[in-house]
C-alpha positions as CSV (number, residue, x, y, z in Angstrom):
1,X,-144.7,-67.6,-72.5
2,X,-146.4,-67.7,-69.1
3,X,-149.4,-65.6,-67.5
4,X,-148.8,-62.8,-64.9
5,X,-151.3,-63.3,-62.2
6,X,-152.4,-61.4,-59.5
7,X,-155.1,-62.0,-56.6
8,X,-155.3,-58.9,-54.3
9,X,-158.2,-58.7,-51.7
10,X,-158.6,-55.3,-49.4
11,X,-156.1,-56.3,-47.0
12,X,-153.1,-57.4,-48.9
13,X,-151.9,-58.9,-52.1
14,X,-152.2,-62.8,-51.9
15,X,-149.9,-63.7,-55.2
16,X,-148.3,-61.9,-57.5
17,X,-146.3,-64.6,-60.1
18,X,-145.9,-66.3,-63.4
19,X,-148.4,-68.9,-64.3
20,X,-149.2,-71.2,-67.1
21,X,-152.8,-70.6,-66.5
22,X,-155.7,-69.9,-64.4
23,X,-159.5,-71.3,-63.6
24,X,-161.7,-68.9,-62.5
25,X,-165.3,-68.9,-60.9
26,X,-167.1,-66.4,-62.9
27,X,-170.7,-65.8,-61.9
28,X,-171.6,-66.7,-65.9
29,X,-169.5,-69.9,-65.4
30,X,-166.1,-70.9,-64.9
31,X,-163.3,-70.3,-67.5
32,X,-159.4,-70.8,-67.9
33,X,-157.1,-67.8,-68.8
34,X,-153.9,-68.3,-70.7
35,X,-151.3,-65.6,-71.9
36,X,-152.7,-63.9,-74.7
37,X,-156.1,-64.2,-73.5
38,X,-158.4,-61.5,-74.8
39,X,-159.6,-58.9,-72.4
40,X,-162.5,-59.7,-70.2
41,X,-164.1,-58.4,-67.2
42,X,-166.1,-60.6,-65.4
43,X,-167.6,-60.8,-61.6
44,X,-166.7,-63.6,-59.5
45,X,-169.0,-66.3,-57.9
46,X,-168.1,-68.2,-54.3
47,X,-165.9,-70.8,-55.3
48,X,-162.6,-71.7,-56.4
49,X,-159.4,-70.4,-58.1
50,X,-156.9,-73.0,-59.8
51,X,-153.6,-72.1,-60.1
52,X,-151.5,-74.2,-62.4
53,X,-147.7,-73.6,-62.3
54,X,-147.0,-75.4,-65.0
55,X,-149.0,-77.3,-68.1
56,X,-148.5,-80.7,-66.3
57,X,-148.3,-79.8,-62.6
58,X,-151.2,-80.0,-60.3
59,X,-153.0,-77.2,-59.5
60,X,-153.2,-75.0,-56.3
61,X,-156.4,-74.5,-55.0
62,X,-157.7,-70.8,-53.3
63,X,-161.2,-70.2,-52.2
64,X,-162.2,-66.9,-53.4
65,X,-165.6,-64.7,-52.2
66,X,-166.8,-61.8,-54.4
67,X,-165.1,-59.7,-56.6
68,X,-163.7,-59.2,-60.4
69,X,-161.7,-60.7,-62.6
70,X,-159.6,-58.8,-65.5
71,X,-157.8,-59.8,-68.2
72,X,-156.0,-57.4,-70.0
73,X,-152.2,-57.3,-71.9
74,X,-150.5,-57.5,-68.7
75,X,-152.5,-60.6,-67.6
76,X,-155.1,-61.5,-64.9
77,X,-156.0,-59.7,-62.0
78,X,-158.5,-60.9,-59.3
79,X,-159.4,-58.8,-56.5
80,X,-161.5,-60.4,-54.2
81,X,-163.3,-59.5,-51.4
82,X,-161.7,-62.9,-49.6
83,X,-159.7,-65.5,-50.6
84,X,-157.9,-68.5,-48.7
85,X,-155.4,-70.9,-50.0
């Protein structure tokens, strides 16, 4: 069952697809999200989102600056105050 994921900074949203999972740069430390991932806010240190498609594939890369992360039963949602692929 894959992850809904979302990054959306003020200007537009970046992605909005199905994933199998997602690293994030909290500011407590990074951590991965899968589907069924228990809810969780967290704010987001300087650094670096990995996207992976699939269990196997290589991940894509996206710089992200500031912001939140949440978790909830429809997936993950970043908003960020920047982010570049």
């Amino acid at each position: 069952m894959p992850l809904h994921f979302e990054l959306v900074t003020p200007e537009k949203l970046v992605r909005s697809e199905d994933v199998y999972m997602v690293t994030v740069p909290g500011t407590e430390g990074d951590f991965g999200v899968l589907e069924g991932h228990a809810p969780l806010v967290s704010t987001l240190r300087d650094g670096e989102l990995l996207v992976f498609a699939t269990q196997s594939g290589q991940p894509a890369t996206i710089r992200v600056e500031g912001g939140f992360a949440e978790v909830n039963e429809r997936g993950l949602t970043v908003l960020a105050e920047r982010a570049e692929a």
